[in-house]
C-alpha positions as CSV (number, residue, x, y, z in Angstrom):
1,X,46.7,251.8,178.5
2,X,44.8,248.8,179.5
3,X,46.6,245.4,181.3
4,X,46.3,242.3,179.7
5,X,45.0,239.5,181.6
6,X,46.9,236.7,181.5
7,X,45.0,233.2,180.9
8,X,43.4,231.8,183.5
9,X,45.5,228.5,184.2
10,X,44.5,225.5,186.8
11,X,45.3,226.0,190.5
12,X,46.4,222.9,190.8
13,X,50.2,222.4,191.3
14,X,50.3,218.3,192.0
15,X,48.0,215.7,192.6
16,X,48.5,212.1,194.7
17,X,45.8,209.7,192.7
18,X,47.2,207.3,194.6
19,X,46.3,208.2,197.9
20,X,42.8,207.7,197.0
21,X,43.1,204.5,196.0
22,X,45.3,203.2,199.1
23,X,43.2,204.2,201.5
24,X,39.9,205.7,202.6
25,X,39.9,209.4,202.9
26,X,37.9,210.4,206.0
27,X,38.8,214.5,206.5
28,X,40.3,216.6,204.8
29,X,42.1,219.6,206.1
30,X,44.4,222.9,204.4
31,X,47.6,223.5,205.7
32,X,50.2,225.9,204.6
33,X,53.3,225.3,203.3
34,X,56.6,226.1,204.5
35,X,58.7,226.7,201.1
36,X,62.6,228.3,200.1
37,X,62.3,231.2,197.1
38,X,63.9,228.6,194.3
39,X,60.9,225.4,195.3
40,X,57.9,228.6,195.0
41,X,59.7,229.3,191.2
42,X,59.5,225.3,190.4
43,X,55.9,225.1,191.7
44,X,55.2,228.0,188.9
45,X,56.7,225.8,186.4
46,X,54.9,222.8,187.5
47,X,57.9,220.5,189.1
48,X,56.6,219.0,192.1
49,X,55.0,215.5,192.6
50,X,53.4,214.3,195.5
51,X,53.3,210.5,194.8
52,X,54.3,208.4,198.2
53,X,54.5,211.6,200.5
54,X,53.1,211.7,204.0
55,X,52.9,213.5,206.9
56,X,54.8,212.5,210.5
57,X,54.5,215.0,213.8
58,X,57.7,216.1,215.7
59,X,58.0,217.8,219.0
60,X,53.9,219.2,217.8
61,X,54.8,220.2,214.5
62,X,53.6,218.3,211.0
63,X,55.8,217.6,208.8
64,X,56.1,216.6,205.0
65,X,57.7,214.4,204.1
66,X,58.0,212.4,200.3
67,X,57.3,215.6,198.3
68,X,59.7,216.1,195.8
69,X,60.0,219.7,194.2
70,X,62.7,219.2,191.2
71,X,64.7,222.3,190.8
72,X,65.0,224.8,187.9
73,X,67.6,224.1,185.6
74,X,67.8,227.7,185.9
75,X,68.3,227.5,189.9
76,X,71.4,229.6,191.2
77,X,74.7,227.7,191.4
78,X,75.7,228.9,194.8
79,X,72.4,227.9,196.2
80,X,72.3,224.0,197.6
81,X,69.0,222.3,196.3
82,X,67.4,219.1,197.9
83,X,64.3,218.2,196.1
84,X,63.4,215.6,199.0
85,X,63.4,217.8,201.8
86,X,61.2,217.8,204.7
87,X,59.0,220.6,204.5
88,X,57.1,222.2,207.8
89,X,53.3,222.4,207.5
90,X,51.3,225.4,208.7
91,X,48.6,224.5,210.6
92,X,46.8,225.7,213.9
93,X,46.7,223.9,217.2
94,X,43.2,222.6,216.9
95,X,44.0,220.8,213.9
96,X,47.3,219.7,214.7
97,X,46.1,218.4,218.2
98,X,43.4,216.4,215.7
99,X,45.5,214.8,213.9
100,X,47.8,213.5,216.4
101,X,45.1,211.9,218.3
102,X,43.7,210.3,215.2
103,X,47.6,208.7,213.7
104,X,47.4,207.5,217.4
105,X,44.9,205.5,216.5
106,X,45.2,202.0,214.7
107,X,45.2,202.1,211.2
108,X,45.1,206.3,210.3
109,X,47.9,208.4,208.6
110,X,47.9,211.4,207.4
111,X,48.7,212.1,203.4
112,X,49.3,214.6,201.5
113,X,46.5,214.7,198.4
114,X,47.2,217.7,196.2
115,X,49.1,220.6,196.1
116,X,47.3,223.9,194.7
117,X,47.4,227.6,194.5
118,X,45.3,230.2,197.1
119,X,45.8,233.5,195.8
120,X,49.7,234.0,196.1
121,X,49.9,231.1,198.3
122,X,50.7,227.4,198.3
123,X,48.5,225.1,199.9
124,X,48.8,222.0,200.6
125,X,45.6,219.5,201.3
126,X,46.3,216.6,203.7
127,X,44.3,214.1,204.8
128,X,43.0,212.0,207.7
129,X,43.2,208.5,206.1
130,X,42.5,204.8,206.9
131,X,44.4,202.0,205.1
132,X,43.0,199.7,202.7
133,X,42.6,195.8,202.1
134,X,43.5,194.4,198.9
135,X,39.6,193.3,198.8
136,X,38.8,196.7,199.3
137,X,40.6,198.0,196.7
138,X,39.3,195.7,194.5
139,X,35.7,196.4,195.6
140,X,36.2,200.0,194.8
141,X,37.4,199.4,191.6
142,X,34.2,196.7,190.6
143,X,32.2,199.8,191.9
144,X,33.6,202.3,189.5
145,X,33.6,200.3,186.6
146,X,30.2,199.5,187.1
147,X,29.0,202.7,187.3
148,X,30.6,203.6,183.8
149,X,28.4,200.7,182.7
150,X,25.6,202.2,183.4
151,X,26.1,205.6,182.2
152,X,27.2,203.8,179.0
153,X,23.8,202.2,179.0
154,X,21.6,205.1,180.3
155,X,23.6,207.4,177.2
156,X,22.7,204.0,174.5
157,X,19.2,203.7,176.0
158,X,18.4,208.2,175.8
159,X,19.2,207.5,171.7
């Protein structure tokens, strides 16, 4: 008998648009994510946000903090559930040796951009940021909605 495949469905677990629009990305990097059985179920069902969440380094470790993962209503009732834990990144010496010296730096954190699918696994993407101005912000938005304006004119003018 032949399997069924299920539907192809987004990788994508969470996103942070916000990130991108407080500060200037400059790298990004993978790490690996550090999860209980009950937070892997929720990011199946979609439950986790990464909206304000950042990364801080302890005794050369990275960890995550701000991510919320909401439990299941389904979630065992024996089983204790924090949705705002800290959660441990997975990430190799190089990288975590880059990243300190960069947060040492004036101006540069590290946030957590999207949360996603890798085969079985759940990655997390952080990334080297800078903060930004209030004029900067505005600049980038000017930016963007000019250059909606002129793919509205370049479609208007092709007619």
């Amino acid at each position: 008998m032949a399997k069924k495949k299920k539907a192809q469905t987004s990788s994508t677990i969470a996103l942070n648009k916000k990130a991108r629009h407080d500060y200037f990305i400059e790298e990004k990097i993978e790490a690996g994510l550090e999860l209980q059985g009950w937070e892997v179920k929720s990011c199946r069902e979609g439950k986790a946000q990464l909206t304000d969440s950042y990364v801080i380094f302890k005794n050369g470790e990275a960890w995550l903090l701000g991510a919320r993962i909401q439990p299941l209503p389904s979630a065992s009732t024996h089983y204790v559930t924090e949705p705002d834990r800290t959660r441990r990144l997975l990430l190799n010496k190089r990288e975590l040796a880059k990243l300190i010296a960069a947060t040492e730096q004036k101006g540069y954190t590290v946030v957590a951009t999207a949360l996603y699918w890798k085969k079985h696994l759940i990655k997390c993407e952080i990334a080297l940021a800078k903060g930004k101005a209030k004029h900067d912000k505005r600049e980038t938005e000017k930016a963007r909605d000019w250059n909606r304006e002129k793919q509205r004119l370049m479609r208007r003018d092709n007619r």
